[in-house]
C-alpha positions as CSV (number, residue, x, y, z in Angstrom):
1,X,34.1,-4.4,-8.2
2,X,32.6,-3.7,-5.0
3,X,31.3,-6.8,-2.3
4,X,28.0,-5.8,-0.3
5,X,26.6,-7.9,2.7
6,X,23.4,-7.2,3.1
7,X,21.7,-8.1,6.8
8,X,18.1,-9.4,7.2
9,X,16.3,-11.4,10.0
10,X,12.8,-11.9,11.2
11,X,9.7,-12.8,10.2
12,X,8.2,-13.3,7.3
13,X,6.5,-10.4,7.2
14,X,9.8,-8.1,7.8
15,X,11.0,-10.1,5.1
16,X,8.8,-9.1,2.6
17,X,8.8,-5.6,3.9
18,X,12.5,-5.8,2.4
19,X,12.4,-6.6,-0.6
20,X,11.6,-4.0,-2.9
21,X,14.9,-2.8,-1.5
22,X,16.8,-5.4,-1.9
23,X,15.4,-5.5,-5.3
24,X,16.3,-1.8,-6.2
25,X,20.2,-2.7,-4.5
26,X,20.5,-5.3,-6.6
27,X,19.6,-3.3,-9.4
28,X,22.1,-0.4,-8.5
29,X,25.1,-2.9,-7.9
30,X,24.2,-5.2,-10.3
31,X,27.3,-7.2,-11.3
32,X,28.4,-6.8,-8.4
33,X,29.3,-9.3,-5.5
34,X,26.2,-9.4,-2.9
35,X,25.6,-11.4,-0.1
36,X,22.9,-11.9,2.2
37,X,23.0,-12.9,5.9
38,X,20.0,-14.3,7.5
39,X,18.4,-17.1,8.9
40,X,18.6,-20.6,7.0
41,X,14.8,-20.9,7.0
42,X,14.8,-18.7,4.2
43,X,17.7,-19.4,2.0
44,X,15.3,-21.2,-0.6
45,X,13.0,-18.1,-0.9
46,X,15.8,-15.9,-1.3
47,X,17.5,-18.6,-4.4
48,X,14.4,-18.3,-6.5
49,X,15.2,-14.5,-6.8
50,X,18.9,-14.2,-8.0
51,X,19.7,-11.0,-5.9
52,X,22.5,-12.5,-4.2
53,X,25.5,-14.5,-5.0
54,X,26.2,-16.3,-1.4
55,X,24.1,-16.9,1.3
56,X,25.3,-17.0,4.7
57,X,23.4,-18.1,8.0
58,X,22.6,-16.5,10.9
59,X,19.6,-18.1,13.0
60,X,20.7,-15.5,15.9
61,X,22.5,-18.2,18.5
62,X,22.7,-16.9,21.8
63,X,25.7,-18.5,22.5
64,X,28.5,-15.4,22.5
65,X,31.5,-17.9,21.0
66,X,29.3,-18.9,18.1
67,X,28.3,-15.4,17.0
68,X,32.0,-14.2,17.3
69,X,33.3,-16.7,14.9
70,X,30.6,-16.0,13.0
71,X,31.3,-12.4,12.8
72,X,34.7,-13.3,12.0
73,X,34.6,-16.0,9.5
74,X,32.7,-12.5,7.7
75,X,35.1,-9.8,8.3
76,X,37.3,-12.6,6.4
77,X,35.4,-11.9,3.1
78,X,36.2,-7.8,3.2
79,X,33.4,-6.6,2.8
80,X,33.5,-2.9,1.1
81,X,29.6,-2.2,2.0
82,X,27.4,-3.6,5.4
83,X,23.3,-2.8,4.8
84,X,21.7,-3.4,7.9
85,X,18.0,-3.8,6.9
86,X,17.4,-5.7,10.2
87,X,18.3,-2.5,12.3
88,X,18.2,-4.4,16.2
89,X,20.5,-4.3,19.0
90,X,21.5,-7.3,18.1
91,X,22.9,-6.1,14.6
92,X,24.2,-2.7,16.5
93,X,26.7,-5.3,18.3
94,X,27.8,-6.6,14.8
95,X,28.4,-3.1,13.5
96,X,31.0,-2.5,16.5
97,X,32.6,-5.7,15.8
98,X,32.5,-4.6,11.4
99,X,34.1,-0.9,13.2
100,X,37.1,-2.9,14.8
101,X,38.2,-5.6,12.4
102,X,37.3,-4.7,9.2
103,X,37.4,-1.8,6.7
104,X,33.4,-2.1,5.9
105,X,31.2,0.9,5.6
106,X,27.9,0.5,7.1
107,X,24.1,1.5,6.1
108,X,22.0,1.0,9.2
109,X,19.6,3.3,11.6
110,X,21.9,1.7,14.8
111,X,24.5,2.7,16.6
112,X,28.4,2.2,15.2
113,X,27.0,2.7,11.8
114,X,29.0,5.5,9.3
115,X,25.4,6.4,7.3
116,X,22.6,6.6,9.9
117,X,19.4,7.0,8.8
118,X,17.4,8.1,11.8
119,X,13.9,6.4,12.3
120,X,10.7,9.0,13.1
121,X,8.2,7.9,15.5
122,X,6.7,4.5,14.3
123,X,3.5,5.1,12.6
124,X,4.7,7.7,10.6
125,X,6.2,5.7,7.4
126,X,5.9,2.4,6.4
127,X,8.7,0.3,7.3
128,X,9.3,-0.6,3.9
129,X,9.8,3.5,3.3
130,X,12.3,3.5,6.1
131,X,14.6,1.4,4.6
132,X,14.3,3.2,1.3
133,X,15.1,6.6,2.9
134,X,17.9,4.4,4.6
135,X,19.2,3.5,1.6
136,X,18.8,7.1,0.0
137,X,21.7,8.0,2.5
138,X,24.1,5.7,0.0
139,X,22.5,6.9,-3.1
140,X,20.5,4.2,-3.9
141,X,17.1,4.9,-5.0
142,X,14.1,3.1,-5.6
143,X,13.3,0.9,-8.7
144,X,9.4,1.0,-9.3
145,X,7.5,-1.3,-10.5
146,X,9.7,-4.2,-9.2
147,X,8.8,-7.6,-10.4
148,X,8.1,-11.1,-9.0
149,X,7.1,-13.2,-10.9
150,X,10.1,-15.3,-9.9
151,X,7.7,-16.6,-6.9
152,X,5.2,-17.8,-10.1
153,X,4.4,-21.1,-9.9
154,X,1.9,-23.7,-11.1
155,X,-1.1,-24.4,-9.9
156,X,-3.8,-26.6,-10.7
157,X,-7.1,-24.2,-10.3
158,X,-10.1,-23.9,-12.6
159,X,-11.5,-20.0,-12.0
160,X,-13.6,-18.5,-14.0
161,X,-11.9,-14.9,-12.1
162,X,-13.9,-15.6,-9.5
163,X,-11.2,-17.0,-6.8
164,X,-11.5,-15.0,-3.6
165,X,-8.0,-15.7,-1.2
166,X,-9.1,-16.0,2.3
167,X,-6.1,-15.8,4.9
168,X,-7.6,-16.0,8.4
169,X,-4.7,-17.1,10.4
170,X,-2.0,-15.6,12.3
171,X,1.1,-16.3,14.0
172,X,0.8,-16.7,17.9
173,X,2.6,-13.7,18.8
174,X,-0.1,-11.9,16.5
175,X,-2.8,-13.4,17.7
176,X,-4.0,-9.5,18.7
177,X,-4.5,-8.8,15.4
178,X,-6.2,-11.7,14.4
179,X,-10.0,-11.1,13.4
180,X,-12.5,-13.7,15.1
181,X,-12.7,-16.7,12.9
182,X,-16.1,-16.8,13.2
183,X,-16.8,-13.7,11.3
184,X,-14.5,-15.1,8.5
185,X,-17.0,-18.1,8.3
186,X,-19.8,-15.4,7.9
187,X,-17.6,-13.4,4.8
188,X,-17.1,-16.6,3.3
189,X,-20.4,-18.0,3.5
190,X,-21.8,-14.2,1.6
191,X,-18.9,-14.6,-0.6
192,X,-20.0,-17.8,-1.4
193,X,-23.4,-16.7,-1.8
194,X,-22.4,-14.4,-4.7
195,X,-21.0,-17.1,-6.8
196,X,-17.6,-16.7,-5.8
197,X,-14.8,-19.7,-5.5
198,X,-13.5,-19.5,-1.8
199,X,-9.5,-20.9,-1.6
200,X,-8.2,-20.6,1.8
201,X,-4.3,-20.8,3.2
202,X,-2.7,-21.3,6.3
203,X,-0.6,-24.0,8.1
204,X,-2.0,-26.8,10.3
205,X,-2.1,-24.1,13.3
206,X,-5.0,-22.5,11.5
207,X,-7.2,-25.3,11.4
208,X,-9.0,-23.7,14.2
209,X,-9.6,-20.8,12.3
210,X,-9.9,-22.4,9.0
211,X,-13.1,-24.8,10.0
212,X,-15.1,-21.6,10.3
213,X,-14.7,-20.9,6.6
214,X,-15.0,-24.6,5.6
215,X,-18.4,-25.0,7.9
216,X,-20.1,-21.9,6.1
217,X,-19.2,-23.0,2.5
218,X,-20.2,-26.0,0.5
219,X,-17.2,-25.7,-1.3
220,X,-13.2,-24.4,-0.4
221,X,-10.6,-25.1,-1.6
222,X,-8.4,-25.6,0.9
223,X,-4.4,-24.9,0.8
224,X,-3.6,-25.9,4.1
225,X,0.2,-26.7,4.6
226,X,0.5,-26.5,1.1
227,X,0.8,-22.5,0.6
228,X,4.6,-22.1,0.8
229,X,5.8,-17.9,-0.4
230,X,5.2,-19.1,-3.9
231,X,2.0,-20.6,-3.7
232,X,0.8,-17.4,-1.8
233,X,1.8,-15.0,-4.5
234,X,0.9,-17.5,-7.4
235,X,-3.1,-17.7,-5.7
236,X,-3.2,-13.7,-5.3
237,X,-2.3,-13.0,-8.6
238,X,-5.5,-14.9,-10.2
239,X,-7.5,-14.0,-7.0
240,X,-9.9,-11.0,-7.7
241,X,-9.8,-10.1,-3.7
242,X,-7.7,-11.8,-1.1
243,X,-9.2,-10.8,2.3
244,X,-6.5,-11.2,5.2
245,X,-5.2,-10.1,8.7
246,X,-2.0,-8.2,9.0
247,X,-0.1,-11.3,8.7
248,X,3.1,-12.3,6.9
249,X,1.4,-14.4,4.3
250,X,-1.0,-11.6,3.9
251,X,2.1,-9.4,2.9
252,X,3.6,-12.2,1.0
253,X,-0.1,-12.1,-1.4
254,X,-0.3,-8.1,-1.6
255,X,3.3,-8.6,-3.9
256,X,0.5,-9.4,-6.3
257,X,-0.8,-6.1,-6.7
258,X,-4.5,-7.7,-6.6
259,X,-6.7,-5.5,-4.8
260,X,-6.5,-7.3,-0.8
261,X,-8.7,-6.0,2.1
262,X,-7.0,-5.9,5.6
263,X,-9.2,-6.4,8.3
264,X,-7.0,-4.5,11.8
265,X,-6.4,-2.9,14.6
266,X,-6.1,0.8,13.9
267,X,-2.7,1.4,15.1
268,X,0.7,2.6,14.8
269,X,1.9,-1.3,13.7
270,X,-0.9,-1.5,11.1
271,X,0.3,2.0,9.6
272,X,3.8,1.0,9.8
273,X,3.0,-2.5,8.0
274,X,0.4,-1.1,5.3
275,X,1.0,1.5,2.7
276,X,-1.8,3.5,1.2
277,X,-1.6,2.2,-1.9
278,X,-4.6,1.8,-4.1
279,X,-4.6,-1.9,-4.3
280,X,-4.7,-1.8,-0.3
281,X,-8.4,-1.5,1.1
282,X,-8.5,-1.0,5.0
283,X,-11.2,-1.6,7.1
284,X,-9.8,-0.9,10.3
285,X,-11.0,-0.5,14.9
286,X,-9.2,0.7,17.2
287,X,-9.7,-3.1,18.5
288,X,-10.3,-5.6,15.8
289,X,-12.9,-7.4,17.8
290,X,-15.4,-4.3,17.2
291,X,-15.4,-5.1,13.6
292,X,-18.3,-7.8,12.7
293,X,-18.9,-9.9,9.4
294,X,-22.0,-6.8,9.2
295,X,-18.8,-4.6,8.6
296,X,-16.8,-5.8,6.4
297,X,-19.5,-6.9,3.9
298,X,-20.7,-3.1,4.0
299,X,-16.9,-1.9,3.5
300,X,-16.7,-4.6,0.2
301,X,-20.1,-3.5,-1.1
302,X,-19.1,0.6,-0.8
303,X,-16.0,-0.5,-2.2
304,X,-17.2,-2.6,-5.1
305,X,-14.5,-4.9,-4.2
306,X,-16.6,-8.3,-6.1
């Protein structure tokens, strides 16, 4: 029986980006021992889906004596297997300490690493691809059609499939991708218009955003700091279109498979975030400001998205 560590950081959005593959090693090595190192934020997300049998936190201290006996304390468990799905510097560093004191193989795309996949210009596969073509190097394939309905959950919603998932917040380090919140008011209030039931998420740093919505309609419901990852997925999957930004919780709802329109920035990020699938409907600018609520309604009608 083999013991696997597998390595993932960031946000929310790399997160999701991860877990078909994690989904397809825990599938290959199933019955095996598989552990996950990340950051304690998400160890309850992780629980719900049964891929790993320990869970081991890293929230990235900068303190050099603390990551050592971190890194040690690990090397303790000999490890036959190391996936890097994180793939930073900061990881590299941990591979060369794997190299010196313990007998691990490592899957990364860094440095020290014994099965290297090497990353093509960004832009040019989706990161969730990457990983899969990292993971190809250890003969591990994808599993399709992967499941998760562990992130199911209850809610209390009367729809007649008519719900339409509005996600106009962002983080602040993405505010540039953020669509003006005032055109989200205008979508909503034509939505609206068309007999549709508006439902909006976000945490108390939306609010800003959020009142735009909430001004235009007579009626939203409104999930506000109540939307954690299974309260995301559980609202996409009886939405009949989520429209979003390229945000985590956007990522979080396309798990749903419903058909979601991204409002973005035509870039190499967006292409490297967003697969062409054909759930996935992209209305895209070279700057997101030069999209208006015009647009988008146009790009839904064409689409026959309602």
């Amino acid at each position: 029986m083999s013991r696997i560590l597998i390595i993932k950081h960031g946000s929310l959005g790399d997160i999701i980006f991860a877990l078909p593959v994690m989904f397809s090693i825990h599938t290959y090595y199933k019955g095996h021992t598989i552990d996950i190192l990340t950051e304690k934020k998400y160890f309850n997300f992780f629980k719900k889906s049964n891929y790993f049998a320990n869970y081991i936190a890293d929230d990235r201290s900068n303190k050099f004596y603390i990551t050592i006996k971190n890194l040690y304390k690990l090397s303790l468990n000999k490890y036959d297997l190391i996936i890097d799905l994180q793939n930073s510097s900061r990881t590299s560093a941990y591979h060369l300490f794997f190299k010196i004191f313990s007998k691990a193989k490592i899957s990364s795309s860094r440095k020290f690493s014994d099965y290297r996949y090497l990353i093509p210009p960004q832009g040019t596969e989706t990161t969730t691809q990457g990983l899969f073509r990292q993971i190809k190097l250890i003969n591990i394939f994808e599993v399709k059609n992967t499941s998760y309905n562990w992130l199911n959950t209850k809610l209390d919603i009367k729809h007649d499939n008519n719900l339409i998932l509005f996600i106009p917040g962002v983080s602040k380090k993405g505010i540039y991708k953020q669509w003006d919140p005032k055109n989200f008011g205008k979508l909503a209030k034509y939505v609206a218009d068309n007999n549709y039931l508006i439902c909006v998420i976000g945490t108390s740093n939306d609010r800003s955003s959020i009142i735009h919505i909430q001004d235009n309609c007579e009626k939203v419901i409104d999930y506000t700091d109540k939307s954690p990852p299974e309260v995301i997925y559980s609202l996409a999957k009886i939405s009949r279109l989520i429209i979003t930004n390229d945000t985590g919780p956007g990522h979080i709802a396309s798990l749903a498979n419903t058909n979601i329109l991204w409002i973005a920035n035509d870039n190499k990020i967006t292409k490297a975030n967003i697969p062409n699938t054909p759930n996935n409907h992209k209305l895209l600018s070279f700057d997101i400001k030069n999209i208006s609520s015009e647009d988008a309604i146009k790009f839904i009608e064409k689409n026959n998205l309602l």
